[in-house]
KOLDOBA-606101 format. One record per residue (C-alpha): residue number from 1; x, y, z. Coordinates in nm, 4 decimals. Layout:
NUM / X / Y / Z
...
***
This chain:
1 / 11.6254 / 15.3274 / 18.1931
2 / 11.6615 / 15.5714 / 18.5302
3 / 11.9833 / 15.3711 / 18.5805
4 / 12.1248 / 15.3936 / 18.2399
5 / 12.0962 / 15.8039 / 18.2930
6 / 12.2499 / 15.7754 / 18.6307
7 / 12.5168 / 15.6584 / 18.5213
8 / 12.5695 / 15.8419 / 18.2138
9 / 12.5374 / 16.1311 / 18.4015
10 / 12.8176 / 16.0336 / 18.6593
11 / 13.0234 / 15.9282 / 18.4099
12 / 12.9954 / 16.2622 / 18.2447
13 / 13.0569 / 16.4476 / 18.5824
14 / 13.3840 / 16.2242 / 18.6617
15 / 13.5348 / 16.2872 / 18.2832
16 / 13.4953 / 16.6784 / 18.3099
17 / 13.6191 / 16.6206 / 18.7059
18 / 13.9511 / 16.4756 / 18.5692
19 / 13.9731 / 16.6690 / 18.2180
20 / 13.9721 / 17.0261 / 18.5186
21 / 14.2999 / 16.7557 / 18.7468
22 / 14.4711 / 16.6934 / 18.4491
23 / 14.4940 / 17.0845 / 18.2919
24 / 14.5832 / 17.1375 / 18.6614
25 / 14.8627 / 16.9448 / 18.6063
26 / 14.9581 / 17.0188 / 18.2859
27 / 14.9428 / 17.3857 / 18.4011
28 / 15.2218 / 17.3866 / 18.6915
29 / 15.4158 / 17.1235 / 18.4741
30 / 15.4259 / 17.3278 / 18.1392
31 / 15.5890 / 17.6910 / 18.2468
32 / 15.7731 / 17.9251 / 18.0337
33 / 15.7431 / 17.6988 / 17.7697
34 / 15.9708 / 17.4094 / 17.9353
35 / 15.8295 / 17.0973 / 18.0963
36 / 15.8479 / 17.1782 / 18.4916
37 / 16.0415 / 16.7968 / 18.5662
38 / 15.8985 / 16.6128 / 18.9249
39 / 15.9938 / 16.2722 / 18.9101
40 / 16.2020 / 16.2288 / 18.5588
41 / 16.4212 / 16.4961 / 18.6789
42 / 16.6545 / 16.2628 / 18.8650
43 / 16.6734 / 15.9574 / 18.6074
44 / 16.7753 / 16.2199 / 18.3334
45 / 17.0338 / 16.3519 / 18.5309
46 / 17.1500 / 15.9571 / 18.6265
47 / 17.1996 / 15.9278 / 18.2787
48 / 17.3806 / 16.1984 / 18.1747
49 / 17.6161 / 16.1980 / 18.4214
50 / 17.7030 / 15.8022 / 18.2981
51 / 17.7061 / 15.9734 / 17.9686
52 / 17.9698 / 16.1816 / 18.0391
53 / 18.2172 / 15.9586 / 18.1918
54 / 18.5286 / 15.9628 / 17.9460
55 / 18.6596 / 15.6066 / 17.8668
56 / 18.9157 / 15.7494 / 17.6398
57 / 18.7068 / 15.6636 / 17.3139
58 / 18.7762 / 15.3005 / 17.3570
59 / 18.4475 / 15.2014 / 17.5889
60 / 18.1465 / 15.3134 / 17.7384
61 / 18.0033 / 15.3521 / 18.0787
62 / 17.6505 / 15.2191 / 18.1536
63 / 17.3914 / 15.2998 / 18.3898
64 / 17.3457 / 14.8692 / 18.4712
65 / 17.7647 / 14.8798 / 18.4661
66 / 17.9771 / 14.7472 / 18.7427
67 / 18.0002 / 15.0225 / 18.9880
68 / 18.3713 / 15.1263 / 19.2209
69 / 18.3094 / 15.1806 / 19.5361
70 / 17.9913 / 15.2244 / 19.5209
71 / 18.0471 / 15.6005 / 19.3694
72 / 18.0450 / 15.5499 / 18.9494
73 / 18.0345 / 15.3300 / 18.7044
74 / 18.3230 / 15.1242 / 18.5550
75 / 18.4044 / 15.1674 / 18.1995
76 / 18.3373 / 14.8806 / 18.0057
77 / 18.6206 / 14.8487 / 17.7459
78 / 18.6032 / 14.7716 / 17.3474
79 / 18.7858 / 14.4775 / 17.2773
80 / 19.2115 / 14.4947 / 17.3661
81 / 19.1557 / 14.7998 / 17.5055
82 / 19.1272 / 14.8319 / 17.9568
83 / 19.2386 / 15.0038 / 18.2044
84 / 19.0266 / 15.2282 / 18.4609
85 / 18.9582 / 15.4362 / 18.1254
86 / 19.0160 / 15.2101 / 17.8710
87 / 19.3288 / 15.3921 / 17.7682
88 / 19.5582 / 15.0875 / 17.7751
89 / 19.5749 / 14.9170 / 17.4601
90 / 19.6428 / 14.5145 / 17.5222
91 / 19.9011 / 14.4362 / 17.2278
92 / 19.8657 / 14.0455 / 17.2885
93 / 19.5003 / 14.0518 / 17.2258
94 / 19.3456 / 13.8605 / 16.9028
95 / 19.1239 / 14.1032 / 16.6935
96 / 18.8227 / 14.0452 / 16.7677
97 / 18.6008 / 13.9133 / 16.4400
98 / 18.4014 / 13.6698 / 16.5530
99 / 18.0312 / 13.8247 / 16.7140
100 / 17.7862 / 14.0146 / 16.5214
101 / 17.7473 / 14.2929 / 16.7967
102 / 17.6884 / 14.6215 / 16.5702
103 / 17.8941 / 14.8259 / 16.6828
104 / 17.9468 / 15.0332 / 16.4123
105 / 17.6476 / 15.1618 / 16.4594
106 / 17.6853 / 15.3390 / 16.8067
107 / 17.8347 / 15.7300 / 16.7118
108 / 17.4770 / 15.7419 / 16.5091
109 / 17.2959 / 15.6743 / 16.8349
110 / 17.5336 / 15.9507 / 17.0397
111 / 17.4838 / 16.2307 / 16.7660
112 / 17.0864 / 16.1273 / 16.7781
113 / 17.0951 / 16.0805 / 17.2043
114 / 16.8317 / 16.3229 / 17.2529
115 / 16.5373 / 16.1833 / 16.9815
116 / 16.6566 / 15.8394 / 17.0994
117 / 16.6341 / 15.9038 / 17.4871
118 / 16.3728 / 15.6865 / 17.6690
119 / 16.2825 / 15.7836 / 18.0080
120 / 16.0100 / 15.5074 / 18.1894
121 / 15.8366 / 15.5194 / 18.4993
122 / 15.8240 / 15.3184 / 18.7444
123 / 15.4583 / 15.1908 / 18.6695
124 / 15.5080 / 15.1512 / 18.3137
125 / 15.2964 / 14.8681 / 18.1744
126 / 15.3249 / 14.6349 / 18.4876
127 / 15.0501 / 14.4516 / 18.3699
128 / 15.0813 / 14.1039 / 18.0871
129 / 14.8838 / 14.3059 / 17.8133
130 / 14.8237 / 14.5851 / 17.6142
131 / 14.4506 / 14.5559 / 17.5677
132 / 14.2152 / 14.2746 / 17.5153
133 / 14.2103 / 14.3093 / 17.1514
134 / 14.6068 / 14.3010 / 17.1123
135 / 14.7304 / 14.1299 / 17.4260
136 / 15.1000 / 14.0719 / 17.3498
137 / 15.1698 / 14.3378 / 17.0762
138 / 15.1624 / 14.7074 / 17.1131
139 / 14.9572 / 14.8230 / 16.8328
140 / 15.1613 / 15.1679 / 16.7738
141 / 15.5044 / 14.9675 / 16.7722
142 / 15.2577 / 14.7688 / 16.5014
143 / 15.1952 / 15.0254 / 16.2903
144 / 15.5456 / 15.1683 / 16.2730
145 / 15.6758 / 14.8849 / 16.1772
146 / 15.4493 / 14.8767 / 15.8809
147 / 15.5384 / 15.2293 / 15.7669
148 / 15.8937 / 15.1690 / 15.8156
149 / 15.9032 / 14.8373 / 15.5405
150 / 15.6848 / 15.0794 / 15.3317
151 / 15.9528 / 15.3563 / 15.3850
152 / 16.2207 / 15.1429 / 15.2894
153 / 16.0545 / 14.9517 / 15.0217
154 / 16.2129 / 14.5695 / 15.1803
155 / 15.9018 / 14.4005 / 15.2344
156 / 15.4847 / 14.4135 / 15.1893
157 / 15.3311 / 14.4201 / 15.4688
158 / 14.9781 / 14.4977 / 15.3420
159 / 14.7414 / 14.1886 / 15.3938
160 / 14.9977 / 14.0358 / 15.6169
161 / 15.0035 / 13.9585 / 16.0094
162 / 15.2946 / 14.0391 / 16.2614
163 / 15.4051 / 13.8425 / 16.5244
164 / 15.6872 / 13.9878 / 16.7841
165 / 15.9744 / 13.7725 / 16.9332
166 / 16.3019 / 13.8270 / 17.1735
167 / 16.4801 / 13.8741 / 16.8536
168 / 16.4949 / 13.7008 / 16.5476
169 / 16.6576 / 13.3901 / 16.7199
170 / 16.3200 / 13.3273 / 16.9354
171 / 16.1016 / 13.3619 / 16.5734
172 / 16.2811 / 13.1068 / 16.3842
173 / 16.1995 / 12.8368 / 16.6025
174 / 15.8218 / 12.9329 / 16.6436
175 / 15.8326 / 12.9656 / 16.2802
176 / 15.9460 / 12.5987 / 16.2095
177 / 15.6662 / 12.4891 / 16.5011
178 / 15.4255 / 12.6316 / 16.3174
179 / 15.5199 / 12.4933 / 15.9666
180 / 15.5647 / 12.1353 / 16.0673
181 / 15.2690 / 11.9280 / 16.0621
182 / 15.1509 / 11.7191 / 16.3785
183 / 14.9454 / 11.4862 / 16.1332
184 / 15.2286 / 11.3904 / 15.9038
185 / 15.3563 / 11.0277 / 15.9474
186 / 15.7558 / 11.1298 / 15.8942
187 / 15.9158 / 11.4566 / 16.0618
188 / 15.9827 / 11.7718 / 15.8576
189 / 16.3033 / 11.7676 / 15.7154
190 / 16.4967 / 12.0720 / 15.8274
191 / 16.7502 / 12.2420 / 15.5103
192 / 16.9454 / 12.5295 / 15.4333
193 / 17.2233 / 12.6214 / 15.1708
194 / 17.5164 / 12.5590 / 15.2466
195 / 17.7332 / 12.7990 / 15.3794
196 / 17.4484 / 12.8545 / 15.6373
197 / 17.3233 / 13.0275 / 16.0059
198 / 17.4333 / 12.7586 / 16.2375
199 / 17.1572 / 12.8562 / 16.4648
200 / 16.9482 / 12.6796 / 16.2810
201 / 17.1255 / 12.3326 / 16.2890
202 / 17.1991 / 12.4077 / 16.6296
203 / 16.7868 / 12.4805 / 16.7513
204 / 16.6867 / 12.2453 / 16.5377
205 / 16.8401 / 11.9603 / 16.7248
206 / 16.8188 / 12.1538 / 17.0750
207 / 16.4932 / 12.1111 / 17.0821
208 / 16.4708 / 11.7347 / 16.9472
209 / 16.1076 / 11.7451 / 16.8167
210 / 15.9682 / 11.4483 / 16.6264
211 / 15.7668 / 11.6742 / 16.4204
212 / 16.0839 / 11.8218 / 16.2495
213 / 16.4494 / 11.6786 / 16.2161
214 / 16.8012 / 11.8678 / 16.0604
215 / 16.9103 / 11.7037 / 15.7223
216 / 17.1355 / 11.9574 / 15.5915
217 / 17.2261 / 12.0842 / 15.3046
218 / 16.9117 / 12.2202 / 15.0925
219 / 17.0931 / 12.1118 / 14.7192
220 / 17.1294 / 11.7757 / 14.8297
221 / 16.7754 / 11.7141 / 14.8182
222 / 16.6854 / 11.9671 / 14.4654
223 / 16.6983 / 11.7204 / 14.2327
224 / 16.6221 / 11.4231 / 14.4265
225 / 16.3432 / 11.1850 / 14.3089
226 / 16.3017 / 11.0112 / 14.6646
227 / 16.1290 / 11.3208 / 14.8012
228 / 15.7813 / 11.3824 / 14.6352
229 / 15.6379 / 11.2844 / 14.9441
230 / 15.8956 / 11.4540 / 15.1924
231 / 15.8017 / 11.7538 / 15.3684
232 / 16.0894 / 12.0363 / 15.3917
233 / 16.1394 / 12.3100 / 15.5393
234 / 16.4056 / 12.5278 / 15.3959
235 / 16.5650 / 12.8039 / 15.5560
236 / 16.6576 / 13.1029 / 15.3321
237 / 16.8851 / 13.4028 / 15.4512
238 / 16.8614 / 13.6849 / 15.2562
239 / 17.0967 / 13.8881 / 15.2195
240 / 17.2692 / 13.5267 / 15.3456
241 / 17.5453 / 13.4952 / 15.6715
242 / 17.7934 / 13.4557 / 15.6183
243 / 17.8774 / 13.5527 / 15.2559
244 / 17.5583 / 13.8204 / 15.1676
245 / 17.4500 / 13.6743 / 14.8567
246 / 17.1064 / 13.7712 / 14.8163
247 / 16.9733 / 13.4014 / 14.7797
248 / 16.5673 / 13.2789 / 14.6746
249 / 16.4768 / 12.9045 / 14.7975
250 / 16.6643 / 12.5964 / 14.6374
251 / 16.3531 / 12.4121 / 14.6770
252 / 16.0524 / 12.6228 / 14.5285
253 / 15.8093 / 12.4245 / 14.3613
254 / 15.8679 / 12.1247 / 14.5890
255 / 15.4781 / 12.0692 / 14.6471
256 / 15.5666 / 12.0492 / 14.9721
257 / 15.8485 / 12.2387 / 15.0417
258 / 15.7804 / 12.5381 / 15.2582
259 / 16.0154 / 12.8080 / 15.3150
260 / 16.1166 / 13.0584 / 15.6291
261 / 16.3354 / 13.3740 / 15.5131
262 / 16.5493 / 13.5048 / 15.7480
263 / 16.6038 / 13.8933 / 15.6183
264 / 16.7573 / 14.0297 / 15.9347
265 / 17.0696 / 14.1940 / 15.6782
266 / 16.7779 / 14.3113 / 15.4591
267 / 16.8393 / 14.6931 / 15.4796
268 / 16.9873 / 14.9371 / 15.2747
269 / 17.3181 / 14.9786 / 15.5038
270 / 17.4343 / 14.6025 / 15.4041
271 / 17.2428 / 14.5242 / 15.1114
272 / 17.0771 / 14.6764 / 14.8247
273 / 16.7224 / 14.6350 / 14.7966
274 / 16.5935 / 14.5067 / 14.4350
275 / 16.2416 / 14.4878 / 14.5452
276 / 15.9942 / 14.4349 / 14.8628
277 / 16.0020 / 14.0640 / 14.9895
278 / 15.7592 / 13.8973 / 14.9111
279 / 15.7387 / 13.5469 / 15.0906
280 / 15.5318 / 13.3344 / 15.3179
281 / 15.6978 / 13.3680 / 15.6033
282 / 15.9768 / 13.6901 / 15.6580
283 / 16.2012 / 13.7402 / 15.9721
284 / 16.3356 / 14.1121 / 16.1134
285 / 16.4906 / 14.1856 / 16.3634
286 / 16.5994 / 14.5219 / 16.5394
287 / 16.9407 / 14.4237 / 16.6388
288 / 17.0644 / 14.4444 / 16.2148
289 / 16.8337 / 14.7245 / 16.1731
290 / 16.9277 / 14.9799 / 16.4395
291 / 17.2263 / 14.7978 / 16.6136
292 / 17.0835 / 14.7341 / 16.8985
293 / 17.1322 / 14.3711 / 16.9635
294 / 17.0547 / 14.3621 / 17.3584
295 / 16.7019 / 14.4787 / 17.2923
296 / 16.6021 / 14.1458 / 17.1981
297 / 16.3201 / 14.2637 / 16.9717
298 / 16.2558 / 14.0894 / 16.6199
299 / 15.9171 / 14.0516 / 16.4529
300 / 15.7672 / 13.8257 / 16.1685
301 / 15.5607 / 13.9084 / 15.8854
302 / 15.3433 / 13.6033 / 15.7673
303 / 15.0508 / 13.5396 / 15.4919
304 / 14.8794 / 13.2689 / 15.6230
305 / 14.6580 / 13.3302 / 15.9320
306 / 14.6982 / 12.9185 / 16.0529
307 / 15.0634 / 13.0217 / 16.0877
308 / 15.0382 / 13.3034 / 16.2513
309 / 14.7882 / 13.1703 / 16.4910
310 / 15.0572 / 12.8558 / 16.5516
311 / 15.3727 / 13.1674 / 16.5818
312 / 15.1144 / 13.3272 / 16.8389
313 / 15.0397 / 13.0306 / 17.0589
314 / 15.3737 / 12.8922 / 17.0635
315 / 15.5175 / 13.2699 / 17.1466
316 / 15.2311 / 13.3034 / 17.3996
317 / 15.3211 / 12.9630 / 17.5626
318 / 15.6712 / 13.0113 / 17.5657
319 / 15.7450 / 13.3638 / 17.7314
320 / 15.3710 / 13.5251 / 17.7143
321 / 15.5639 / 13.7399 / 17.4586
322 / 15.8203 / 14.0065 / 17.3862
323 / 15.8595 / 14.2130 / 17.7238
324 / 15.7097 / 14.5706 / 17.7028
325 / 16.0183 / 14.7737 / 17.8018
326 / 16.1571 / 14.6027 / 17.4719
327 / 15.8518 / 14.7152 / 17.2551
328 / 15.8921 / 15.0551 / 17.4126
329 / 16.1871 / 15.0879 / 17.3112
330 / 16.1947 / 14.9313 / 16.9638
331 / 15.9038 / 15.2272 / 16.9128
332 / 16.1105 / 15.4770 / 17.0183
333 / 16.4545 / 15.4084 / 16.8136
334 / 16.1962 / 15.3332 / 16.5302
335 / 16.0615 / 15.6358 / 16.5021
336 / 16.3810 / 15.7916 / 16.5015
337 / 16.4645 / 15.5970 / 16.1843
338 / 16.1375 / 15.7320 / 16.0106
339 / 16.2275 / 16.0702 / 16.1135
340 / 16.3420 / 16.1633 / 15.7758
341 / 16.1954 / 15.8498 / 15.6119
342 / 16.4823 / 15.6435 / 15.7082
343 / 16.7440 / 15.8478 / 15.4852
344 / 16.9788 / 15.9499 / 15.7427
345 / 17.0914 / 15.6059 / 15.9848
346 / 17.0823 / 15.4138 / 15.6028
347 / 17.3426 / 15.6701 / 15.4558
348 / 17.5308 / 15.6609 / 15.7805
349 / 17.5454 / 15.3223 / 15.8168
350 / 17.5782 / 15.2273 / 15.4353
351 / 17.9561 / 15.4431 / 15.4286
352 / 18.0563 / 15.3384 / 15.6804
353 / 18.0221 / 14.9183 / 15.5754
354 / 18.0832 / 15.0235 / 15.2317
355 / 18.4461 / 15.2363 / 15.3491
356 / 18.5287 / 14.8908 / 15.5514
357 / 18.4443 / 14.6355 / 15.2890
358 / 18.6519 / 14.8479 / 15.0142
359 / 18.9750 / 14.8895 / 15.2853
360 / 18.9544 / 14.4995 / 15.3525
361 / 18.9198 / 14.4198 / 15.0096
362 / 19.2312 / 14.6691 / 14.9290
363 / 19.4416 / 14.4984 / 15.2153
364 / 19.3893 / 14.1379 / 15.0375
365 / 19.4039 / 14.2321 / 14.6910
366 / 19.7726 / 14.1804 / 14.6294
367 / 19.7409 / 13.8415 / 14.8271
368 / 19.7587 / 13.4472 / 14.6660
369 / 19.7062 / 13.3506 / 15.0496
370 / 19.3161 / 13.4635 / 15.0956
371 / 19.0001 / 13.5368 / 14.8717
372 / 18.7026 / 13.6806 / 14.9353
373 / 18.3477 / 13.6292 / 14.8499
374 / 18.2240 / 13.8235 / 14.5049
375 / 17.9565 / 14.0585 / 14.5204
376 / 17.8890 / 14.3040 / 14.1876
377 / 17.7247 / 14.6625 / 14.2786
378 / 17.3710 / 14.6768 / 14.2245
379 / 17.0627 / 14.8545 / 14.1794
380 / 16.8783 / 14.9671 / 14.5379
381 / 16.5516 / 15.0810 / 14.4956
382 / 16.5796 / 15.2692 / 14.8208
383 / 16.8577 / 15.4647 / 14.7119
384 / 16.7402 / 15.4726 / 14.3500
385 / 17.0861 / 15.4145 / 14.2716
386 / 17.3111 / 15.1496 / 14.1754
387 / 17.5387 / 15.0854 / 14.5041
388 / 17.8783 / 14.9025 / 14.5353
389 / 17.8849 / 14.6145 / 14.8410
390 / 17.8306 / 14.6539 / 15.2474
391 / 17.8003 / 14.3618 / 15.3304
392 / 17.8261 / 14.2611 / 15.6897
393 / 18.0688 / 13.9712 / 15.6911
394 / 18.3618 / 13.8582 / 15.4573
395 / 18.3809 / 13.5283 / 15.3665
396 / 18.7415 / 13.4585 / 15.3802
397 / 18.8695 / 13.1722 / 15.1663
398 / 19.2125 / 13.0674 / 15.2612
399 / 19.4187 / 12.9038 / 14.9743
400 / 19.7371 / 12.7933 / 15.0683
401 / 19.7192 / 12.3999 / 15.0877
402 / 19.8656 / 12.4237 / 15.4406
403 / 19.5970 / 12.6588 / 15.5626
404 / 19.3239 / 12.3494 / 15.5341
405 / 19.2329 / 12.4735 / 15.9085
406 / 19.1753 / 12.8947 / 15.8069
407 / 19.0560 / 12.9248 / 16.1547
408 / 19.3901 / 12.8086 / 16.3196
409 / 19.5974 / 12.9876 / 16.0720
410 / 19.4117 / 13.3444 / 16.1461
411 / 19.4490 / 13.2236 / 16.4992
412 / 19.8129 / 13.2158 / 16.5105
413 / 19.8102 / 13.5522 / 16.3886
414 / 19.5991 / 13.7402 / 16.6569
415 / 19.2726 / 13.7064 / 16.4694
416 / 18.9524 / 13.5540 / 16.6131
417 / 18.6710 / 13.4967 / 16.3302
418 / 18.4017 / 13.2064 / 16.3131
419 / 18.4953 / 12.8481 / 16.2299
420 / 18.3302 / 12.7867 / 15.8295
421 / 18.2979 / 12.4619 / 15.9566
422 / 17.9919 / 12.5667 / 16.1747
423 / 17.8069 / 12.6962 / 15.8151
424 / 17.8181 / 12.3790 / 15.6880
425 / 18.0449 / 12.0550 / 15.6465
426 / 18.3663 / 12.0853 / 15.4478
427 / 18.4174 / 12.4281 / 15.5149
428 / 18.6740 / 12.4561 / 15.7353
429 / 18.9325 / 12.6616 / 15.4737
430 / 18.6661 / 12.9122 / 15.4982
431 / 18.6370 / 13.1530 / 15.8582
432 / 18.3980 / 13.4391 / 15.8476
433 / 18.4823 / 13.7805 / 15.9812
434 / 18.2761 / 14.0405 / 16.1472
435 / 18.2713 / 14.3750 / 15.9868
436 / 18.0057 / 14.5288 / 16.2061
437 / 18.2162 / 14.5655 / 16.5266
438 / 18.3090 / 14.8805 / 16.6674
439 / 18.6101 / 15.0508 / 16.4635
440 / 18.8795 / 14.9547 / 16.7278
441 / 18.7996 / 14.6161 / 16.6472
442 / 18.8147 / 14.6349 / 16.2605
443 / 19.1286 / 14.8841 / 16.2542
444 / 19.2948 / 14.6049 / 16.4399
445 / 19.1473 / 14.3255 / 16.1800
446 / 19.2836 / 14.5160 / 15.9221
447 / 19.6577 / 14.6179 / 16.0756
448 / 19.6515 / 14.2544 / 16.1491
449 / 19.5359 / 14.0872 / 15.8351
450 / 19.8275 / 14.3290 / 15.6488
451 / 20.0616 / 14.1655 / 15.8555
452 / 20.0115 / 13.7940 / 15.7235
453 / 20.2437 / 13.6296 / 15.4630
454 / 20.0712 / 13.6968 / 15.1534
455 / 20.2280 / 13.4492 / 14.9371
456 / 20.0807 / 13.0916 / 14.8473
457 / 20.3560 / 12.9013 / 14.8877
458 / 20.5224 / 12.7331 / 15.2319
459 / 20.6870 / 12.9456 / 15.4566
460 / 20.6841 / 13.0664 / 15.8219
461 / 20.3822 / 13.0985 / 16.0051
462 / 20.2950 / 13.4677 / 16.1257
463 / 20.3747 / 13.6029 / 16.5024
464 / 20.1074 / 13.7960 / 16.6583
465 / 20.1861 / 14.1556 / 16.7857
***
């Protein structure tokens, strides 16, 4: 009992002891009501002067960027843009369609650099965990993420467990591990709707597991009587890449059927947002939501606790989870979004995909050559009004009999999209194009979409500028 009070005492003595060090601190730190800078004085000034260096518009420079002579930073252009200041526009370039870096999301970020600055010291979580109870997962990055799907109305979170990956690409994969059964005599059967994500054809048979295998197209298998004893897995992209149809799973009802729904273009700047989702198994990630692609951050919202406990395992197993400089940051640009309960970088980001879908759809409305996916305006609970299409991609159909290869025939004219051959078989008159680049890259799209033949008949191919 002496020893219990011993202690307590000295544990009393040491608190007060550092509660008196740390108002020492805090005193010479905090003067004239500004924050006395020591050791963050010279990364913020690092920074800034990066910031600062003009690339004509048409690039950025970066603090991890190539440096000349070892004085600055290079500028690292957009797309056909490059010299030492990205000034010099490259008029044999192809437009550059193809990637879904979100680009058009970067001037938010500059008018919010401030509230979106992250400064991190040296000895910033250098440890594996957060705590005992959470070991992988930082609890306030947690919580935020709650209230933001609350904020935004896209998805119920209540009841439900989070797990964190290196983007949604890492998720998907521990998602199908988790849903195939080691017990069952015959592998899952991998499916999606066609047009789909190729990534998940292409992990799929990466990673060559006999618990799982890819068969395809998800309609094949709807009506089938062969499969009452098949398990499926059915991937589910919502709103869907390439074409954003908002889509629900072919297979529901399939006793067992289970689904993973892949919502990373679920929010309000591409899609409108009927109601919360709902499903077993939902997929974010913070490279659609905030543009930042390189974080690597995506989480996972799932019902059932055996799955998450499988997601958890397999994601502590395979990189002891998402890296805490990532978390750290996803917090931080996070609670920028919430700010003003996610009004402003939705609005911002919601013109400025609307404004490109409507100019694209302009440029190829008087032409028998190309069609485009259809997508009606519709009601967004978010907005509380009914909204006319963002989506993220356009789904470019090309007509002409000749143009069997769309991909070659945009080629020829200085335009790089993605094959619609890798979203499914049979789709190779199809190429999808990237609206979500920077605006260099879609101003060229445009100027050189506008200068294809238009008509569906033969005639001579088109010359790139």
């Amino acid at each position: 009992m002496a020893n219990k009070v011993n202690v307590s005492v000295v544990y009393l003595a040491w608190s007060a002891f550092s509660t008196v060090v740390n108002l020492f601190f805090v005193r010479n730190l905090y003067v004239g009501g500004d924050w006395n800078l020591s050791w963050s004085k010279k990364a913020a000034a690092e920074a800034e002067a990066v910031a600062a260096i003009s690339c004509s518009g048409h690039g950025r420079a970066y603090l991890d960027g190539l440096v000349l002579n070892g004085e600055e930073p290079i500028c690292d252009c957009n797309s056909c843009y490059g010299g030492p200041d990205c000034s010099l526009f490259l008029p044999a370039c192809p437009a550059n369609a193809d990637s879904g870096d979100p680009y058009f999301l970067e001037p938010f970020w500059m008018q919010h650099a401030t509230s979106s600055a992250l400064v991190v010291a040296g000895w910033h979580r250098m440890g594996y965990s957060y705590s005992d109870h959470s070991p992988n997962i930082s609890p306030e990055l947690e919580s935020h993420i709650r209230t933001l799907h609350s904020v935004v109305g896209n998805a119920i979170t209540t009841g439900r467990y989070i797990v964190f990956g290196a983007g949604s690409t890492q998720l998907l994969n521990a998602a199908v591990n988790a849903l195939s059964s080691d017990n069952s005599s015959t592998p899952a059967r991998i499916v999606a709707l066609f047009p789909y994500y190729p990534v998940y054809k292409m992990q799929t048979e990466f990673f060559q597991s006999k618990n799982y295998t890819f068969e395809g197209d998800a309609s094949l298998w709807e009506n089938s009587t062969s499969n009452a004893t098949m398990n499926f897995i059915e991937f589910v992209t919502s709103p869907n890449n390439p074409d954003g149809q908002l889509r629900k799973a072919v297979l529901h009802g399939h006793p067992n059927a289970k689904a993973i729904y892949d919502h990373a273009y679920y929010w309000p700047h591409f899609s409108p947002i009927p109601t919360p989702a709902d499903e077993d198994v939902m997929i974010f990630t913070i490279s659609k939501l905030t543009g930042h692609a390189g974080a690597r951050f995506g989480w996972a919202i799932i019902k059932d606790e055996a799955v998450y406990e499988r997601m958890t395992t397999y994601m502590g197993l395979n990189t002891i989870g998402v890296s805490r400089d990532s978390q750290s940051r996803a917090l931080k640009l996070i609670k920028v979004v919430l700010e003003d309960r996610a009004r402003e970088i939705f609005e911002f980001g919601y013109k400025i995909m609307r404004d490109r879908w409507e100019k694209l759809s302009k440029t190829l409305s008087t032409s028998k050559r190309f069609s485009l996916q259809k997508l009606a305006p519709q009601y967004c609970s978010f907005s509380q009004k009914v909204r006319a299409p963002s989506p993220a991609y356009a789904w470019l159909k090309c007509e002409r009999e000749e143009d069997r290869d769309c991909y070659s025939a945009l080629e020829a004219a200085g335009i790089t999209g993605r094959e619609g051959g890798k979203f499914g078989a049979e789709l190779d008159r199809y190429v999808r194009l990237s609206l979500i680049r920077s605006q260099d890259d879609f101003d060229l799209l445009l100027h050189r979409l506008s200068k294809m033949p238009k008509s569906q008949g033969k005639e001579e191919g088109a010359k790139p500028l």
